[in-house]
Each structure stands twice: as C-alpha cells, then as structure tokens.
PADORO-265426 format. One record per atom (N, C-alpha, C): z, y, x. Coordinates in pm, whole numbers, padded with zeros to 5 digits, always signed. Layout:
REM PADORO-265426
ZYX...
END
This chain:
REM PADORO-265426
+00797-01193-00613+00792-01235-00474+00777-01112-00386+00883-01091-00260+00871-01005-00235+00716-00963-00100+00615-01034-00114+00515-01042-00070+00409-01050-00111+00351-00935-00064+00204-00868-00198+00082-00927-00118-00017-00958-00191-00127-01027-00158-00213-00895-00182-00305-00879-00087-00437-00772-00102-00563-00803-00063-00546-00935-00075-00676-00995-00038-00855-00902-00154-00773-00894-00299-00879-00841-00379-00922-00649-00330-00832-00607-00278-00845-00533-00221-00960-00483-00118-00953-00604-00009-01065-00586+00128-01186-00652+00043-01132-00760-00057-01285-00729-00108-01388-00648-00144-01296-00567-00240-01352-00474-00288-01433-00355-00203-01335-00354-00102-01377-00289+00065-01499-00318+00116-01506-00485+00137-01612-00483+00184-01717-00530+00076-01718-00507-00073-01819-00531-00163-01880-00654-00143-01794-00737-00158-01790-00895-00155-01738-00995-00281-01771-01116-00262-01735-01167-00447-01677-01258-00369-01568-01278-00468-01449-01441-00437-01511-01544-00403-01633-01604-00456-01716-01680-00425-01756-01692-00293-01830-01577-00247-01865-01561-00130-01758-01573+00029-01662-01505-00021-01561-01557+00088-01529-01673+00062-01499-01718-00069-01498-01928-00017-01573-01969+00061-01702-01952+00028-01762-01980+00112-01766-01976+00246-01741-01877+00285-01788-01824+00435-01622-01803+00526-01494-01869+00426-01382-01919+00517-01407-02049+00475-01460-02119+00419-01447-02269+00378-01342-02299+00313-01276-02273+00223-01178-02322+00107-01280-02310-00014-01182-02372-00109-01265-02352-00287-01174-02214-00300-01330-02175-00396-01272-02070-00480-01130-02070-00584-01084-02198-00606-00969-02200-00648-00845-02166-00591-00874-02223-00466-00779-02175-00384-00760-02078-00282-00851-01999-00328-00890-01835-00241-00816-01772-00379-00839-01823-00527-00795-01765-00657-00628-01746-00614-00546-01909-00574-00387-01915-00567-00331-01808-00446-00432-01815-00345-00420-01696-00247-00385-01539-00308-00480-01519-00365-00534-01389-00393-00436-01345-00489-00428-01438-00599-00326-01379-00711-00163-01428-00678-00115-01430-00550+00010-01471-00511+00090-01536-00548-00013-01670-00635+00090-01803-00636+00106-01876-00535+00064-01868-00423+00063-01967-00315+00190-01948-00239+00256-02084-00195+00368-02048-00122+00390-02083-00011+00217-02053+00046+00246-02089+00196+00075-02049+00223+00060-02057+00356-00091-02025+00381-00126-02031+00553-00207-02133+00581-00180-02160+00738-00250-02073+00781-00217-02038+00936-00262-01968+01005-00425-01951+01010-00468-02119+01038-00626-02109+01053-00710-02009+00910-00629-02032+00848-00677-01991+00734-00698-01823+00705-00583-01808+00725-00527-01638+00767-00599-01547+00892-00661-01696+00931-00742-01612+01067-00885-01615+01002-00915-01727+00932-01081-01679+00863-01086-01575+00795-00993-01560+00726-00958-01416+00608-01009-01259+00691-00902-01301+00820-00915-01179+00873-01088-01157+00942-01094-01251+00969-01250-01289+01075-01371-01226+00966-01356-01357+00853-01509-01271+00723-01422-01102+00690-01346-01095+00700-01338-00931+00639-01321-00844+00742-01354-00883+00853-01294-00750+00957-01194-00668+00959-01067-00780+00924-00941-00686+00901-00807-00738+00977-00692-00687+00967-00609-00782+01045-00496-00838+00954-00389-00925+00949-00311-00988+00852-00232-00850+00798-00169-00755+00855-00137-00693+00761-00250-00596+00673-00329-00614+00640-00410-00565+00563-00404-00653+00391-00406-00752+00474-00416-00885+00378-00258-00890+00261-00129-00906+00393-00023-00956+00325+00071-00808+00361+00182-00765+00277+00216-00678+00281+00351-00713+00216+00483-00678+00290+00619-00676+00219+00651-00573+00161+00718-00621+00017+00773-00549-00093+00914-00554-00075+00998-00468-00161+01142-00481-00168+01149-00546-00290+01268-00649-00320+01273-00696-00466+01331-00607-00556+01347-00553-00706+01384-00490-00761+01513-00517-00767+01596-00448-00774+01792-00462-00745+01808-00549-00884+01726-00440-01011+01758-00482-01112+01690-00610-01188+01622-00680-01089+01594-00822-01106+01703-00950-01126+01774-00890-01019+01872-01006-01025+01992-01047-01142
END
C-alpha cells in the first residue's frame, strides 16, 4: 500500500503505550492495532484529529506516501 502508517513511531516519541492512546483517543486497542500496522482502509477525520491532538503532532507525521515498487506489478 502505497501509504505508510507511523503512528508507532510518535509513540515511541512521545514514550507512550498503544493502550494508552486507546484510551485517551477513545477507540479499542484493536483498532488503534489495524491503524497502526496499515491494515485499515480508511480512517475518519475525527479520528485523525485525536491522533494528532494526544500526540502533539500533525497528519503528516502520522501518514506518509510511498511510491509502489515498479517491480511489484
């Protein structure tokens, strides 16, 4: 997918556990998990705005475009 997830990233930044941001955006940790490890194929705004809000960061921090490999196809 040509869209990289770095959510484990600002964690690590701000020395925070997956848990804890469920918490404190209000989703389950399961689905902070489909976030984080870039199975998710979609992600609403409100959501994208708690992300940014508990981590003090802005969406591109979070989501980041890749090129697909040529030799994928």
């Amino acid at each position: 997918m040509p869209i990289a997830v770095d959510i484990d990233v600002m964690l690590a930044r701000r020395k925070m556990s997956v848990g804890e941001l469920a918490d404190r955006v209000g989703i389950t940790p399961a689905n902070l998990a489909v976030l984080k490890n870039g199975r998710a194929k979609a992600v609403r705004f409100a959501t994208l705005a708690a992300l940014c809000e508990v981590l003090e960061c802005q969406p591109g921090d979070l989501l980041r475009w890749e090129a697909e490999d040529a030799a994928a196809d």
